[in-house]
KENU-373250 format. One record per residue (C-alpha): residue number from 1; residue in one letter; x, y, z. Coordinates in pm, 1 decimal. Example, Ala and Ser with C-alpha at 12.3 -4.5 7.8 and 13.67 -1.06 7.14 Angstrom:
// residues 2
+-----+--------+----------+----------+----------+
! num ! residu !       c1 !       c2 !       c3 !
+-----+--------+----------+----------+----------+
!   1 !      A !   1230.0 !   -450.0 !    780.0 !
!   2 !      S !   1367.0 !   -106.0 !    714.0 !
+-----+--------+----------+----------+----------+
// end
This chain:
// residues 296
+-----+--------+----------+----------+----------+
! num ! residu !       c1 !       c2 !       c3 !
+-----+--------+----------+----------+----------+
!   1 !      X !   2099.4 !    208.1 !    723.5 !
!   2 !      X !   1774.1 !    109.2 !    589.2 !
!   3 !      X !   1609.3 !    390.3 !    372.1 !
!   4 !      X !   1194.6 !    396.9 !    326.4 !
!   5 !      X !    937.0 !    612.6 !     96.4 !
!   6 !      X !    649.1 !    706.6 !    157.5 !
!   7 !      X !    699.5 !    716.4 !    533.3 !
!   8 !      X !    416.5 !    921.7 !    638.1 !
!   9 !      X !    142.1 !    696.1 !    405.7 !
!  10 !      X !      9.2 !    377.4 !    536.5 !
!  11 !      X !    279.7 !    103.3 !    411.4 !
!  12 !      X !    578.7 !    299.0 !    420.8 !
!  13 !      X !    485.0 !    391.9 !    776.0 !
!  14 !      X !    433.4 !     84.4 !    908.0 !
!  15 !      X !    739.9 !    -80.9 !    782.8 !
!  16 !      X !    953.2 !    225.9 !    893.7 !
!  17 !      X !    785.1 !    163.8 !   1258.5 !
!  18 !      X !    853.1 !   -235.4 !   1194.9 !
!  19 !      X !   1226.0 !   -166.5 !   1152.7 !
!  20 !      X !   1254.4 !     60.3 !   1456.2 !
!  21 !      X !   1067.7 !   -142.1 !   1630.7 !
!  22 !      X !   1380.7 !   -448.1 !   1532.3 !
!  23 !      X !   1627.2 !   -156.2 !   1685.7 !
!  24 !      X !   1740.7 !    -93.0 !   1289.1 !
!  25 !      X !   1923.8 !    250.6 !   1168.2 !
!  26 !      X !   1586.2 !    427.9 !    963.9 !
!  27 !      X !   1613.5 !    730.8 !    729.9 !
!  28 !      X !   1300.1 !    842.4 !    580.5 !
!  29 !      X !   1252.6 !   1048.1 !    271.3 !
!  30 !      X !   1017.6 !   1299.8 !    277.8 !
!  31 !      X !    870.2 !   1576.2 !     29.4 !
!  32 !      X !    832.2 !   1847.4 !    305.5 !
!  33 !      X !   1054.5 !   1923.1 !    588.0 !
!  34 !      X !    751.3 !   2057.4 !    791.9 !
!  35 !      X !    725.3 !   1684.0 !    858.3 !
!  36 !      X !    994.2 !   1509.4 !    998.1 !
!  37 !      X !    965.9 !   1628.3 !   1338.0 !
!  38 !      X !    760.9 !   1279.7 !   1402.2 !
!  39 !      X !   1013.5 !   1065.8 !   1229.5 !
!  40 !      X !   1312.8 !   1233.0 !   1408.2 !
!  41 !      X !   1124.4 !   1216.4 !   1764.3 !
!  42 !      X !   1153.4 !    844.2 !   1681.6 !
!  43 !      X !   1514.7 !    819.7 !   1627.3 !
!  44 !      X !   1498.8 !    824.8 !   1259.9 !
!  45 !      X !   1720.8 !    990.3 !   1003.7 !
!  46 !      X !   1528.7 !   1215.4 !    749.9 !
!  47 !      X !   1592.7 !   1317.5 !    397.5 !
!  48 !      X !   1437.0 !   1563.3 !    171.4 !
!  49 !      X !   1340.5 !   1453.4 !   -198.9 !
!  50 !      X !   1089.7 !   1395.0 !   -429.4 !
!  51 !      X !   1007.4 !   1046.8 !   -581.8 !
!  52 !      X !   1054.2 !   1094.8 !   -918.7 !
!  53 !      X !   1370.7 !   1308.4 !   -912.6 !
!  54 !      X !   1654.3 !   1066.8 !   -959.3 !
!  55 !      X !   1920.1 !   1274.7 !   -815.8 !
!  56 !      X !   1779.2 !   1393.9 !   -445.7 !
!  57 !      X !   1677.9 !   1003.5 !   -463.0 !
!  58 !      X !   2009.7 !    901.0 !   -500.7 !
!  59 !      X !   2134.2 !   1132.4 !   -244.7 !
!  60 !      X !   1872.7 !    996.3 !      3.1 !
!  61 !      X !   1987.0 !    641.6 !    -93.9 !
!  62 !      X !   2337.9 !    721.9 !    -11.5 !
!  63 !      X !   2518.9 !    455.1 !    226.8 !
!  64 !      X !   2251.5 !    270.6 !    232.3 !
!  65 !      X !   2229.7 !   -115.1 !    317.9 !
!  66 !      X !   1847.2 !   -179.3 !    181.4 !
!  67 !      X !   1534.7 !     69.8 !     53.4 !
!  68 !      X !   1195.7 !     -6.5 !     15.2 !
!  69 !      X !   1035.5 !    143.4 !   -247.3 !
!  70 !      X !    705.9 !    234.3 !   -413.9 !
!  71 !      X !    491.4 !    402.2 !   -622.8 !
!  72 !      X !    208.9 !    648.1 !   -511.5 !
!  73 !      X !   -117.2 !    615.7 !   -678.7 !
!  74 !      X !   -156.5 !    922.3 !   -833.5 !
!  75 !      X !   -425.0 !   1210.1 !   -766.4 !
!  76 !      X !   -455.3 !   1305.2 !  -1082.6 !
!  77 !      X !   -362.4 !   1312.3 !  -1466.3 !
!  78 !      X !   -284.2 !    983.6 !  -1635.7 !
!  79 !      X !   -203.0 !    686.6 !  -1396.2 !
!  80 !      X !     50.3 !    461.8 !  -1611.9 !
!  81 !      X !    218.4 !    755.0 !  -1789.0 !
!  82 !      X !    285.0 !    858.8 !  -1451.7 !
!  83 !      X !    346.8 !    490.2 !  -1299.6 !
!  84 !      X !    627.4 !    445.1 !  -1559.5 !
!  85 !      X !    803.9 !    816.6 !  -1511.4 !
!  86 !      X !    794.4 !    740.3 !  -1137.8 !
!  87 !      X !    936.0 !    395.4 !  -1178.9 !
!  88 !      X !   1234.6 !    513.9 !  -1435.6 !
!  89 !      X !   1311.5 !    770.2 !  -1197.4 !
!  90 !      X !   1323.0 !    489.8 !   -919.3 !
!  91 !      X !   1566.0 !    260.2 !  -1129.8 !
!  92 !      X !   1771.1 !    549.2 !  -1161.7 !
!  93 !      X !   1843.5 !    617.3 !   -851.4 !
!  94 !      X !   1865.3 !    300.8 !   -699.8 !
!  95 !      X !   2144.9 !    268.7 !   -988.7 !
!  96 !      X !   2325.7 !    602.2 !   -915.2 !
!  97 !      X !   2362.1 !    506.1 !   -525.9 !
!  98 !      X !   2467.4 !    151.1 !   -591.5 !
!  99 !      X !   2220.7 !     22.3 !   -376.2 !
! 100 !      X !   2240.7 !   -305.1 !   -295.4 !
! 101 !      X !   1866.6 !   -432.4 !   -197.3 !
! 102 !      X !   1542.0 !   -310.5 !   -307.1 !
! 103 !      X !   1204.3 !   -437.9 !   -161.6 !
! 104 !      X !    921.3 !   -263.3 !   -399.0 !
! 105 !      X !    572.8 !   -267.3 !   -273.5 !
! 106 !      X !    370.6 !   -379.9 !   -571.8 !
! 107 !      X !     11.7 !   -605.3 !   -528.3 !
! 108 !      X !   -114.9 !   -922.1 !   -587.2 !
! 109 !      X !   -203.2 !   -932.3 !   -966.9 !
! 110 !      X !     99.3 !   -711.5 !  -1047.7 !
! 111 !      X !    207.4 !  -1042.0 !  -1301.9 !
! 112 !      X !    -44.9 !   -885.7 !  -1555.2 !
! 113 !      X !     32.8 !   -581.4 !  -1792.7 !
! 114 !      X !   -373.4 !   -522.4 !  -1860.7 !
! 115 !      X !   -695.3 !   -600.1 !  -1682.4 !
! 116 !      X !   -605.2 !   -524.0 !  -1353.9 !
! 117 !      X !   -681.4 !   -116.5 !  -1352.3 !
! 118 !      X !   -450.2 !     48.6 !  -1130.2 !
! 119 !      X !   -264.8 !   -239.6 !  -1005.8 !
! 120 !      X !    -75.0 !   -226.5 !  -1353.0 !
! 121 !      X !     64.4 !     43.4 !  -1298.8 !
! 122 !      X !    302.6 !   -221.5 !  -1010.4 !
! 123 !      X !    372.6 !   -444.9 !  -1292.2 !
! 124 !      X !    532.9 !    -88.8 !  -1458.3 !
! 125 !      X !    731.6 !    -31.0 !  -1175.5 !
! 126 !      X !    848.8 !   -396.5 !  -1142.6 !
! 127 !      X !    975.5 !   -385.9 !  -1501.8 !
! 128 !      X !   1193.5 !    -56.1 !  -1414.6 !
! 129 !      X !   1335.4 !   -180.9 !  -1155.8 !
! 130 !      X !   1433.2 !   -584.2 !  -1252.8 !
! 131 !      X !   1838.0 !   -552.2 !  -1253.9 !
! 132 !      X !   1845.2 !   -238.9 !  -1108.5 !
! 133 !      X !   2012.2 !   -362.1 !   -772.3 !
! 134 !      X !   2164.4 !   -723.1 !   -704.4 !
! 135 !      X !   1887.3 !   -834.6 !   -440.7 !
! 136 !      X !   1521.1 !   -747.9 !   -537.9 !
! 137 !      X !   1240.8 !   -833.3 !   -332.0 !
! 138 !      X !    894.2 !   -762.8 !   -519.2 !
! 139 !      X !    635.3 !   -768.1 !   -179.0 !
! 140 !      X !    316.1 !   -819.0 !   -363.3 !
! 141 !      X !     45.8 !   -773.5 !    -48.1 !
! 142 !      X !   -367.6 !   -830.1 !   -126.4 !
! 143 !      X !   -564.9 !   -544.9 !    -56.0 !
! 144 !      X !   -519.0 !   -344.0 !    237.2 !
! 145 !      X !   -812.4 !   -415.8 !    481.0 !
! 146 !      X !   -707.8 !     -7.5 !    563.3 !
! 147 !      X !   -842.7 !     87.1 !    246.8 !
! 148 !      X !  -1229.3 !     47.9 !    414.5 !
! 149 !      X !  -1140.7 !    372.1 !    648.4 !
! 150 !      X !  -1259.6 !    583.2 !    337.4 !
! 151 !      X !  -1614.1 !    433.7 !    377.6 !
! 152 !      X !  -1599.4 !    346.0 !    766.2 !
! 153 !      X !  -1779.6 !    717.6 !    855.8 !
! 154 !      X !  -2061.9 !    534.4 !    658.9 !
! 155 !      X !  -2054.1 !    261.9 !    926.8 !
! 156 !      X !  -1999.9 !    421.9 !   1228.6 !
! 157 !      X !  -2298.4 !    661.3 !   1139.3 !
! 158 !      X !  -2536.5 !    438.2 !    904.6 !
! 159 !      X !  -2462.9 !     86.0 !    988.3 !
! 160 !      X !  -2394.4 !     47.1 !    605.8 !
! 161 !      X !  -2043.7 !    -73.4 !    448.7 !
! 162 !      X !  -2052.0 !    120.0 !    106.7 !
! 163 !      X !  -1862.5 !   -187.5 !   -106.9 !
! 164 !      X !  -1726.8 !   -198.7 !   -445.6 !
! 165 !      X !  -1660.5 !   -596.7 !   -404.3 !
! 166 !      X !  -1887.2 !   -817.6 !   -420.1 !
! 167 !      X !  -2033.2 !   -860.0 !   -105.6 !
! 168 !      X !  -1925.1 !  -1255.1 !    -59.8 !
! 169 !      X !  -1658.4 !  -1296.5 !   -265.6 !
! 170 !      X !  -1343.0 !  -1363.5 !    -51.9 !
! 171 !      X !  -1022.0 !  -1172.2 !   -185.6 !
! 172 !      X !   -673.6 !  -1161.7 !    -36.6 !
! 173 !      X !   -679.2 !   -886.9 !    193.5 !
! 174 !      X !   -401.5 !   -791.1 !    445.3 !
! 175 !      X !   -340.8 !   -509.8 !    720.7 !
! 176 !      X !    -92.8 !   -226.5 !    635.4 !
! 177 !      X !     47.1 !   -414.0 !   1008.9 !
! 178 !      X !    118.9 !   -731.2 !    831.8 !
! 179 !      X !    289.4 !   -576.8 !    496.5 !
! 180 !      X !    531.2 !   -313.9 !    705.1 !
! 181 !      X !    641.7 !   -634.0 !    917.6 !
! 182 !      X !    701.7 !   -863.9 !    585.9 !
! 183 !      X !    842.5 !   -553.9 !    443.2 !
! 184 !      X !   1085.3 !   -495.2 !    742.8 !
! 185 !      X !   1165.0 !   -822.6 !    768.7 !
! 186 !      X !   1251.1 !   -880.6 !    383.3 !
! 187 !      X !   1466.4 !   -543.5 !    402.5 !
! 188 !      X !   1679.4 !   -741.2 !    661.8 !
! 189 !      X !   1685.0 !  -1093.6 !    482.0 !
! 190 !      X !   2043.6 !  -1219.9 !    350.0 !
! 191 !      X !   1900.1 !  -1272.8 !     17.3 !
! 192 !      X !   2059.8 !  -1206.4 !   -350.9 !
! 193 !      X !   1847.2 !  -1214.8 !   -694.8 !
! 194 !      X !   1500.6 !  -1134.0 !   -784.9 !
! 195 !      X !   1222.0 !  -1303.4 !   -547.7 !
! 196 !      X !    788.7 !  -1243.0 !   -558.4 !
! 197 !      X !    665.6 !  -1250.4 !   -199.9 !
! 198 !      X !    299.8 !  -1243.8 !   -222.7 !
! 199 !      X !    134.1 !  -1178.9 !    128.5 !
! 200 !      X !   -239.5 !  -1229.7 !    262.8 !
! 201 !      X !   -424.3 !  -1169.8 !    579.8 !
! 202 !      X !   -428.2 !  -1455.2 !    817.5 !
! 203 !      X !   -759.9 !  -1550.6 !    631.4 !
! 204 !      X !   -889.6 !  -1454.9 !    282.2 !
! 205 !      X !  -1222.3 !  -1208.2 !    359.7 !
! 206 !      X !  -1508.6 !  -1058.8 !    190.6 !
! 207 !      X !  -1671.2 !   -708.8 !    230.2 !
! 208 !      X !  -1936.6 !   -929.5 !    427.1 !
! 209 !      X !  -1669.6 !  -1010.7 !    641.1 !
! 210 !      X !  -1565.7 !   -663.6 !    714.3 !
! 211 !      X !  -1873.5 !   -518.8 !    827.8 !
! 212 !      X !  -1916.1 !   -792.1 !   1021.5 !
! 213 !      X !  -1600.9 !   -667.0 !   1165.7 !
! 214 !      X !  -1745.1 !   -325.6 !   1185.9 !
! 215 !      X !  -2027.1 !   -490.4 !   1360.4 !
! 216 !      X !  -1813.5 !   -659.9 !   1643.9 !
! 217 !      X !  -1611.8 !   -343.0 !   1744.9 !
! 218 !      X !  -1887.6 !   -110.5 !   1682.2 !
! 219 !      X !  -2132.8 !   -316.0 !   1925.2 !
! 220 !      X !  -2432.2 !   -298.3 !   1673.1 !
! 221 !      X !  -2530.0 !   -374.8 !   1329.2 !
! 222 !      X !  -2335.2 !   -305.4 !   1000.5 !
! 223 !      X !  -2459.4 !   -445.8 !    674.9 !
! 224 !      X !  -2265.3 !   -417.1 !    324.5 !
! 225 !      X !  -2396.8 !   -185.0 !     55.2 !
! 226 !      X !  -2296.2 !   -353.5 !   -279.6 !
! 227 !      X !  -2268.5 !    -55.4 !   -541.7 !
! 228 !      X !  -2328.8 !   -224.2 !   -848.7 !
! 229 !      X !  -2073.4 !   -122.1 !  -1169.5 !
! 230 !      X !  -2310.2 !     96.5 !  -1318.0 !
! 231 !      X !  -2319.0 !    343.0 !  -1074.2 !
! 232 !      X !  -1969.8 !    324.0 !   -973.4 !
! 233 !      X !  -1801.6 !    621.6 !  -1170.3 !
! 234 !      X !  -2079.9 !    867.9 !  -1076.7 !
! 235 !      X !  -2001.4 !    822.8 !   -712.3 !
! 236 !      X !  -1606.4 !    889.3 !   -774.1 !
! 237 !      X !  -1715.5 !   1205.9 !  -1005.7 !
! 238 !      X !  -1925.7 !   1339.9 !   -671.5 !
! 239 !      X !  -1596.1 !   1240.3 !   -472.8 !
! 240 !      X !  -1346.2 !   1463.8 !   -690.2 !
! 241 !      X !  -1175.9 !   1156.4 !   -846.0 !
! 242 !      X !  -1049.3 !   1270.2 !  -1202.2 !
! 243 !      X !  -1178.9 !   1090.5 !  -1459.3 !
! 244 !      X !   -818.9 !    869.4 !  -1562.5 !
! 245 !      X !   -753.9 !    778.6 !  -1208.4 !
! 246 !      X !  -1148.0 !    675.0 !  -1154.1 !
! 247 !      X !  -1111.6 !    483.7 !  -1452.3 !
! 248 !      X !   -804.8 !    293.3 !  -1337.7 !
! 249 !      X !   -930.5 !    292.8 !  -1010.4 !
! 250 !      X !  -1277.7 !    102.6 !  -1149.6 !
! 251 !      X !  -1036.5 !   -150.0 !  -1398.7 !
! 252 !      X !   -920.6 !   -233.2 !  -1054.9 !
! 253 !      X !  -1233.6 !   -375.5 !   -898.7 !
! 254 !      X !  -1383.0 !   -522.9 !  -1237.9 !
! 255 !      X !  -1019.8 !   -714.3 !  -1205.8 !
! 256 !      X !  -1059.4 !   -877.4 !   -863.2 !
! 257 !      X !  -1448.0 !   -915.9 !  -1007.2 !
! 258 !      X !  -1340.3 !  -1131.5 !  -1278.9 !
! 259 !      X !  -1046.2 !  -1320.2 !  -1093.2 !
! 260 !      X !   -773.2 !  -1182.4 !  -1243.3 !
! 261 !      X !   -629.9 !   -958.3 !   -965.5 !
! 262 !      X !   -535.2 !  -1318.9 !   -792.7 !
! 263 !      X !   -173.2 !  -1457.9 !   -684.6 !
! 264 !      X !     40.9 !  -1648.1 !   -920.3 !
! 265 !      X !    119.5 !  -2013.2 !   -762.9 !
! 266 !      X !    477.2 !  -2002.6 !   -833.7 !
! 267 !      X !    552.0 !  -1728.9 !   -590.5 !
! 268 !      X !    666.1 !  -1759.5 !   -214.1 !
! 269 !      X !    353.5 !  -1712.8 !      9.7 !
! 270 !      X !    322.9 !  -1537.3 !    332.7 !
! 271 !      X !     47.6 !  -1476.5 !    568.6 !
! 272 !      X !     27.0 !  -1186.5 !    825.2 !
! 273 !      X !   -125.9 !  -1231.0 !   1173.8 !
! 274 !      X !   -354.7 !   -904.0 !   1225.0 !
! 275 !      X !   -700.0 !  -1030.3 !   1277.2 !
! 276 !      X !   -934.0 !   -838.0 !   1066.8 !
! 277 !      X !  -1115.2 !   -710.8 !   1399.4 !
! 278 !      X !   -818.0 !   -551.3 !   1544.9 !
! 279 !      X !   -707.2 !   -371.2 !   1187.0 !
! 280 !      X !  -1080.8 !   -263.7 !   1159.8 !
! 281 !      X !  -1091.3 !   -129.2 !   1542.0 !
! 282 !      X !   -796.3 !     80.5 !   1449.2 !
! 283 !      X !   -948.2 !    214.2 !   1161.1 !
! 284 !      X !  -1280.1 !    324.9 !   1410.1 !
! 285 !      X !  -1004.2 !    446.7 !   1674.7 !
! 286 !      X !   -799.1 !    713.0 !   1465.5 !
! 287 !      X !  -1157.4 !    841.9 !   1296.3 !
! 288 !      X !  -1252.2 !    897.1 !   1672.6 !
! 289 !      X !   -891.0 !   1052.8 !   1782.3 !
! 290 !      X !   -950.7 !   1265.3 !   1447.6 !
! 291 !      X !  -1309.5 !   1359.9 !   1522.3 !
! 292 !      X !  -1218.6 !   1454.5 !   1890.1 !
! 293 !      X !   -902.1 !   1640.3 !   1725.0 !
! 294 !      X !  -1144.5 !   1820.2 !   1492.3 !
! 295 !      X !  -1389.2 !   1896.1 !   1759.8 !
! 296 !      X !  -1107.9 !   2053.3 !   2012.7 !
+-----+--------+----------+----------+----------+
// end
């Protein structure tokens, strides 16, 4: 039985699909029972808990053969106080079931206890859980090329990519695809002590690269908006962001600015196979399935 969080968000989904997709035994844990009818439809097992209670963990990670794990970026309040009781909570459990293999999500960058904003809050989670089970797989994916669907309305309607990045700078960036196949595929591994699996898109890409993405499946032209720093935090305030997750949230992009949200060399690298055209035409697909659900 191979147990996975975060089931109905965007990695934990896709490596829940991966691993029925391989014909493997999936339970899912879930906060709210309103939402397993999807999971179960599928064939999957589903369990009830909350991811920082230790105990309904543990129950959820009963019998099982492998988990994968990770740690929600919070909505609100402080970011790394709430990084490190999520990732104690995690340890524990994984403890209390005797589970055998972990793979934890974390991000490329994770290596780094400061500078990195957000991403930190992984190299938290990676401390709680080194020794917690015998096989430990720390799948440390660039950013997910997913993550533009909170700015592709902006495309679709404008022709403008709203970016954070700097518009040329190439970064590793992956589709949520790519890191539920590595994911499902480390899960299933034979594989014993503590590895770093750092995993990129079939090609390193910049925000210029995206919208020209955008432009190719939209059929017309999309050009990047570069928000400079400055004006950054005033955009997230209009958004609803709190201020301590905006904050962490902005560490984040002055640390891929500077270099220092980058892969260590003496990890194992991976590249996935999702061309960034096909992960952005499924970002334009479900806005237009949502918009036509909306509209009916």
């Amino acid at each position: 039985m191979y147990v996975v969080l975060g089931a109905n968000g965007r990695a934990g989904s896709e490596t829940a699909h991966a691993l029925i997709e391989l014909g493997k035994p999936v339970r899912v844990v879930l906060r709210r029972p309103e939402r397993a009818e999807k999971w179960t439809t599928l064939g999957a097992e589903v369990a009830i808990g909350s991811i920082d209670d230790a105990s309904s963990l543990a129950a959820a990670l009963g019998g099982a053969t492998a988990a994968f794990l990770l740690s929600p970026a919070p909505a609100s309040g402080d970011p790394y106080r709430r990084a490190d009781e999520i990732g104690r909570a995690l340890a524990e459990a994984v403890r209390q079931a005797s589970l055998p293999k972990v793979v934890a999500l974390s991000s490329i960058g994770a290596q780094h206890e400061t500078g990195t904003g957000i991403v930190a809050t992984l190299n938290l989670l990676e401390k709680h859980l080194d020794g917690a089970a015998p096989s430990t797989t720390y799948l440390r994916p660039g950013y997910f090329v997913e993550t533009w669907g909170e700015v592709a309305s902006a495309a679709i309607t404008d022709g403008v990519l709203p970016s954070f990045l700097e518009p040329a700078q190439k970064i590793p960036m992956v589709s949520t695809i790519d890191v539920g196949r590595a994911a499902a595929r480390l899960l299933i591994d034979d594989f014993s002590g503590k590895r770093i699996v750092e995993l990129r898109g079939a090609q390193d890409w910049s925000a210029n690269d995206v919208a020209a993405a955008f432009s190719r499946v939209l059929g017309r032209p999309v050009e990047t908006a570069f928000v400079r720093p400055e004006a950054r935090a005033a955009i997230l305030a209009q958004e609803g962001v709190p201020g301590q997750v905006a904050d962490a949230l902005l560490g984040m992009y002055e640390g891929i600015a500077s270099g220092r949200v980058a892969h260590e060399e003496c990890h194992e690298k991976r590249r996935g196979s999702v061309a960034l055209s096909d992960a952005v035409q499924r970002i334009v697909r479900r806005l237009e399935e949502d918009a036509g659900g909306l509209a009916a």
